[in-house]
N, C-alpha and C positions, 0 to 999 in steps of 0.2 A: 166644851166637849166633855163627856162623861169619859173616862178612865178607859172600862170595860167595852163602849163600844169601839176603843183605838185597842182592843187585845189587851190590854195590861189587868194585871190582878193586882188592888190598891188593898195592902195593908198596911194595917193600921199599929203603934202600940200606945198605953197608957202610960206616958212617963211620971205618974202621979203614984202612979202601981209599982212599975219597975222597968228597968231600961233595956229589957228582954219579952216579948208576952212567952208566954206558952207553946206559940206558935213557931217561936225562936226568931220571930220578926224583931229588929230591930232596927238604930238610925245610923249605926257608924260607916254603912256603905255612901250613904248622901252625907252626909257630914264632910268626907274626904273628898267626894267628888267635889263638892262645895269653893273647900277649899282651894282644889288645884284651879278652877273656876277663878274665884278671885285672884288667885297672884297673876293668872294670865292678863284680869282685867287690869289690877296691877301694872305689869310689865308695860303693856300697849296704854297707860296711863288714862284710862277709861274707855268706855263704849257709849255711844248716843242710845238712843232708842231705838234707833232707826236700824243701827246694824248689830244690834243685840240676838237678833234671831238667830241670823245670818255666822256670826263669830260662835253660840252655842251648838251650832249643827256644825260648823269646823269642828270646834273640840271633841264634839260625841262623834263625829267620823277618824279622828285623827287616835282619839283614846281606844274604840273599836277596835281599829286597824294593829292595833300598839299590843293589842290583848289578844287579840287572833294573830300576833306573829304575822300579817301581813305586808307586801308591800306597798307602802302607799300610794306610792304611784302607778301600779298597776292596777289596784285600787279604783282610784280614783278614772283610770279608762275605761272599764269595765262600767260604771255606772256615767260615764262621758258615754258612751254606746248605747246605752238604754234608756237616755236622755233622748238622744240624738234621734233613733228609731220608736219613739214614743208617740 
C-alpha cells in the first residue's frame, strides 16, 4: 500500500545531511516508539509472525488510549460496538 492513499503524509529526512531537515522532520518520534516495541517483544519473550500484526495493533491501541488519557476499557467497548454493528 502507498502511504498517502491510507491518509498519512510520509516524510522523509537526509541523515547524511542532518538529523533535522528543514522541514523540522525528524526520527526520534519512531526511534522511541521502536523501542518501547521491542522491550514489549522482550517481555513476552518474542512474537511469531503470525501474531505480530495482531500484538502491534494492541500496543498502538493501548499507547493511543494512554495519550488521549483514555479509558481502556471503555475504549475498547466502544469499538466492541462498532465491530459488532458493522
Amino acid at each position: 500500500h502507498n502511504l498517502s492513499t491510507l491518509g498519512y503524509n510520509h516524510l522523509t529526512v537526509n541523515h547524511s545531511i542532518s538529523f533535522v531537515s528543514l522541514e523540522g522532520v525528524h526520527t526520534q518520534m519512531i526511534e522511541g516508539v521502536w523501542s518501547q516495541v521491542k522491550a514489549m517483544i522482550k517481555v513476552h519473550h518474542g512474537w511469531t509472525a503470525k501474531d505480530l500484526p495482531g500484538q502491534l495493533d494492541q500496543f498502538s491501541f493501548q499507547r493511543e488510549c494512554k495519550a488521549n488519557h483514555d479509558n481502556i476499557i471503555l475504549e475498547f467497548f466502544k469499538l466492541l460496538h462498532v465491530v459488532t454493528f458493522y
